[in-house]
C-alpha positions in Angstrom: 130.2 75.2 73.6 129.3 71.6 75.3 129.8 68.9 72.7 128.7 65.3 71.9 132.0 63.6 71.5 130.9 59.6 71.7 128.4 57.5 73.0 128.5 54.5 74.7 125.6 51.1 75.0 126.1 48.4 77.9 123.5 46.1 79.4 123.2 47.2 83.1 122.6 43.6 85.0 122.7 44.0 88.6 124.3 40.9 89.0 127.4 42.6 87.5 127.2 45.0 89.9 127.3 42.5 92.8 130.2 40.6 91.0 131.7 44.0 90.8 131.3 44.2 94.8 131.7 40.8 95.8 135.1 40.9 93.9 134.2 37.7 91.8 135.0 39.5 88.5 138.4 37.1 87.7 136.4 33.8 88.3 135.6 31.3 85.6 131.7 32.7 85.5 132.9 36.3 85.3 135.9 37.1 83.7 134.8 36.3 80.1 132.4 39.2 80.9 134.8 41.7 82.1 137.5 41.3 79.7 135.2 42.4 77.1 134.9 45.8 79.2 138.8 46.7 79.7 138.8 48.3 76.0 136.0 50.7 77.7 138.0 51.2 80.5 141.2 52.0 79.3 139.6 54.3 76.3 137.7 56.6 79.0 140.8 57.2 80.6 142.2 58.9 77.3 138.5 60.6 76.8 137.9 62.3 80.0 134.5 63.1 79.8 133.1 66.3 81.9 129.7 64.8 81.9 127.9 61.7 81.0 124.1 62.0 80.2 123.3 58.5 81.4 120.3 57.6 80.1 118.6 54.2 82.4 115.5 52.9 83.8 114.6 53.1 86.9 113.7 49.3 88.7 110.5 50.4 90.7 113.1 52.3 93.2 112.8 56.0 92.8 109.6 55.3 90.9 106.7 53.0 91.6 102.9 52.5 90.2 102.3 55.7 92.0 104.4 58.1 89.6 106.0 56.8 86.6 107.3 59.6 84.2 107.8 58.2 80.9 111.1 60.7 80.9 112.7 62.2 83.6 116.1 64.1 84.3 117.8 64.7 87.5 118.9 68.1 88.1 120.4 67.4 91.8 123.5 68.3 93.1 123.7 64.8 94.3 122.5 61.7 94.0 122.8 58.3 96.5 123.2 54.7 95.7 119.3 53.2 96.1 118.9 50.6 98.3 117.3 47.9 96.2 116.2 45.3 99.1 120.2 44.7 100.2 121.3 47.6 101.3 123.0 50.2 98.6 125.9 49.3 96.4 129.2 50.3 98.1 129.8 52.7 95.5 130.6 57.0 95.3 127.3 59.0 95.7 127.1 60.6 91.9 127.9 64.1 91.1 125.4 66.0 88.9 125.1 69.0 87.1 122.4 71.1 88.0 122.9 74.5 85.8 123.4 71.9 83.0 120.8 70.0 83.5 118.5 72.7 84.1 119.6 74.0 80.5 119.1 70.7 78.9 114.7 70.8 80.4 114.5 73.8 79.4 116.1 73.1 75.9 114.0 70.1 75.7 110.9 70.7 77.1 110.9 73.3 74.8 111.3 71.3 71.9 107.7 69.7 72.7 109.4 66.6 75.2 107.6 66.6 78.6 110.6 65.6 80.8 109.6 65.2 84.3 112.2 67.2 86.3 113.5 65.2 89.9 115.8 66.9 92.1 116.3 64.1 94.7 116.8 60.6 93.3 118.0 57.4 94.4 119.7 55.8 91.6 119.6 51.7 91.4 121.7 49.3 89.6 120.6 50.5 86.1 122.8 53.8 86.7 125.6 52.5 89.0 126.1 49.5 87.0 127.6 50.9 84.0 129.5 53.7 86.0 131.5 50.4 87.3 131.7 48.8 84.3 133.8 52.0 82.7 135.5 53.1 85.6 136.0 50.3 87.6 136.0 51.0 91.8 136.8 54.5 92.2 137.1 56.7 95.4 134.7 59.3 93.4 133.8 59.0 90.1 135.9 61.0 87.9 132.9 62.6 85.8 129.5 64.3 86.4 126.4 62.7 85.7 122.9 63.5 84.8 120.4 60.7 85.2 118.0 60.5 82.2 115.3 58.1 82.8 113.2 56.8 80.8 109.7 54.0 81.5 110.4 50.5 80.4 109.0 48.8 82.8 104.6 50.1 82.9 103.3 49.8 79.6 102.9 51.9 77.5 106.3 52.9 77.1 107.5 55.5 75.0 108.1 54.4 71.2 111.6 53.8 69.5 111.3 56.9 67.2 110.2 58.7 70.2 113.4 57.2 71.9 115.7 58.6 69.0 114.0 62.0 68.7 114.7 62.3 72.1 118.3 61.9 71.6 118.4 65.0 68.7 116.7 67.0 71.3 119.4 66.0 73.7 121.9 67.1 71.6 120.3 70.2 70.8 120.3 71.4 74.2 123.7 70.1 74.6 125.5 72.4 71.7 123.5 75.4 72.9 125.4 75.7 76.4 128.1 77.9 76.8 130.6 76.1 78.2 133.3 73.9 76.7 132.6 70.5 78.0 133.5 67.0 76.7 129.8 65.3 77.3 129.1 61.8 76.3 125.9 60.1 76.2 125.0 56.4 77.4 122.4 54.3 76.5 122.2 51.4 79.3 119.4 48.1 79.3 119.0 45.0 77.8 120.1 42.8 75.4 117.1 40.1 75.3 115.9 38.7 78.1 112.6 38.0 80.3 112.5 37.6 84.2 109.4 35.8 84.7 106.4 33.7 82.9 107.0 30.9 80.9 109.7 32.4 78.6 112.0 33.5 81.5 115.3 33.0 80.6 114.7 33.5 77.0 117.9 35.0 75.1 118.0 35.6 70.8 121.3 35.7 69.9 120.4 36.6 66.5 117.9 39.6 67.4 120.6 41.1 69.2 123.6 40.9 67.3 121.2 42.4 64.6 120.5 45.2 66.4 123.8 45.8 67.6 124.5 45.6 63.5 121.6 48.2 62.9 122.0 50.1 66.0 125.3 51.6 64.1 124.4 51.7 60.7 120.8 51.7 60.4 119.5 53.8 63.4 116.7 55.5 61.7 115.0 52.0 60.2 115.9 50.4 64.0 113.5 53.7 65.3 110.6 52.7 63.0 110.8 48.9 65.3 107.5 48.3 66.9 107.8 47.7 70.8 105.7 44.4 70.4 108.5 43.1 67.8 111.3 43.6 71.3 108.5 41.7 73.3 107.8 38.9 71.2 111.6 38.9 69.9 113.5 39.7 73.1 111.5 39.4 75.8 109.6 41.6 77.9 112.5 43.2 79.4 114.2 43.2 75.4 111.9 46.4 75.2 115.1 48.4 77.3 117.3 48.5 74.0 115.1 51.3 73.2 116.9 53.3 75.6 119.8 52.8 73.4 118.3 54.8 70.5 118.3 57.7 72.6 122.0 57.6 72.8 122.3 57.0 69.0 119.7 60.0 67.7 122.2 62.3 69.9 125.3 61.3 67.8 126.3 61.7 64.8 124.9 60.2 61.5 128.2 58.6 60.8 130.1 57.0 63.8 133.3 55.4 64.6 132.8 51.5 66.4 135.3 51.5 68.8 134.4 48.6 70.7 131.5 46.2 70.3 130.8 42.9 72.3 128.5 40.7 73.5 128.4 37.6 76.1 126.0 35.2 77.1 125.1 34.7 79.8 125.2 37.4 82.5 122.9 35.9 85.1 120.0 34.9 82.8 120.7 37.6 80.2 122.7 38.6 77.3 124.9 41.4 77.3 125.8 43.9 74.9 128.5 47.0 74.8 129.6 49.1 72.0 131.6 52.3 72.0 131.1 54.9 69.3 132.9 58.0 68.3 131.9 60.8 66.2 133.4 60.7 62.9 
């Protein structure tokens, strides 16, 4: 049987990822940043994940105003870098898992959760970023991935209880596949932050180590969190920590923090990363 073993949160900023490919992460701007990742990187090593459902948002490259699926999952074979306006990331194409992922729609979609299913995607920064972040600059990555992505960016977007339903259904469909495979789950996005208006640049350090408090202990109060509260509290773009709760509802009630930090800045956000284990 596939199993849930931990779950991991990181802010997915693509100015990370050009650090990351620009080889800036040791500089004085950087290396706070990173340093607060090498717990990550040496614990994956031990965990060896078979797959990672990653759940992300897309940034208006495989989707646009056109089509925009509130949830989507990727059952492809494969699936490319996107080229976001400066040519794709140098990084591995991703390896999916399409009898997997074909077992978690149907699971799902089942369980009353219109996913929209993609076959070919392009996957931006908000996927490749935190495959660097834990796993540094591979030849290939070491793991299978199935993109889950979710609309935070064309209101309305889905709700934080829907968000952390989501994630029981996720496991659901998970523990009913016969096969043994060590799956984690990911929650990528925010901390606080707006791009543009008059509150650009806006960061709440006290919203978001709140959440990252409640996130562990108190996920089912954290799901009942209106979307305007992440808006007016952390920003427009705040409202991807909702992506997180889908990560938490497919854990465990009670989890092990193995690693939680959080930086500012990283370009003009905060960041935030926590690893959590099943107890």
């Amino acid at each position: 049987m596939a199993k849930i073993k931990a779950g991991v949160a990181t802010s997915h900023v693509p100015a990370i990822g050009a650090a990351i490919d620009n080889g800036l992460t040791q500089n004085d701007y950087w290396k706070p940043l990173f340093d607060g990742y090498e717990y990550a990187k040496e614990w994956i090593k031990i965990q060896k994940p078979d797959v990672v459902l990653l759940v992300y948002n897309d940034h208006a490259t495989a989707f646009d105003s056109n089509l925009v699926p509130t949830f989507a999952i990727a059952t492809g074979e494969e699936f490319k870098p996107a080229d976001e306006g400066w040519g794709p990331r140098p990084v591995p194409n991703v390896q999916g898992h399409p009898e997997f992922a074909s077992h978690i729609a149907q699971s799902v979609i089942q369980d009353d959760f219109d996913l929209t299913v993609v076959n070919t995607l392009d996957v931006d920064h908000g996927l490749t970023v935190p495959l660097s972040l834990m796993f540094g600059q591979p030849e290939n990555w070491p793991c299978k991935v199935i993109p889950i992505a979710v609309n935070v960016v064309l209101y309305p977007t889905p709700s934080g209880q829907r968000c952390y339903n989501l994630g029981k259904a996720l496991r659901k469909a998970v523990e009913s596949f016969d096969e043994n495979l060590n799956v984690q789950i990911w929650g990528t996005g925010g901390m606080s932050h707006q791009l543009q208006g008059p509150r650009a640049g806006l960061i709440n350090k006290e919203f978001d180590n709140a959440f990252l408090d409640d996130i562990v202990n108190d996920p089912e109060n954290l799901a009942l969190k209106p979307h305007l509260d992440y808006i007016n509290l952390a920003g427009s773009e705040g409202i991807e920590l909702i992506m997180w709760l889908i990560m938490r509802g497919a854990l465990n009630d009670n989890v092990d923090v193995k690693q939680r930090f959080y930086h500012v800045p990283a370009s003009n956000t905060a960041v935030g990363h926590l690893v959590l284990e099943n107890k």
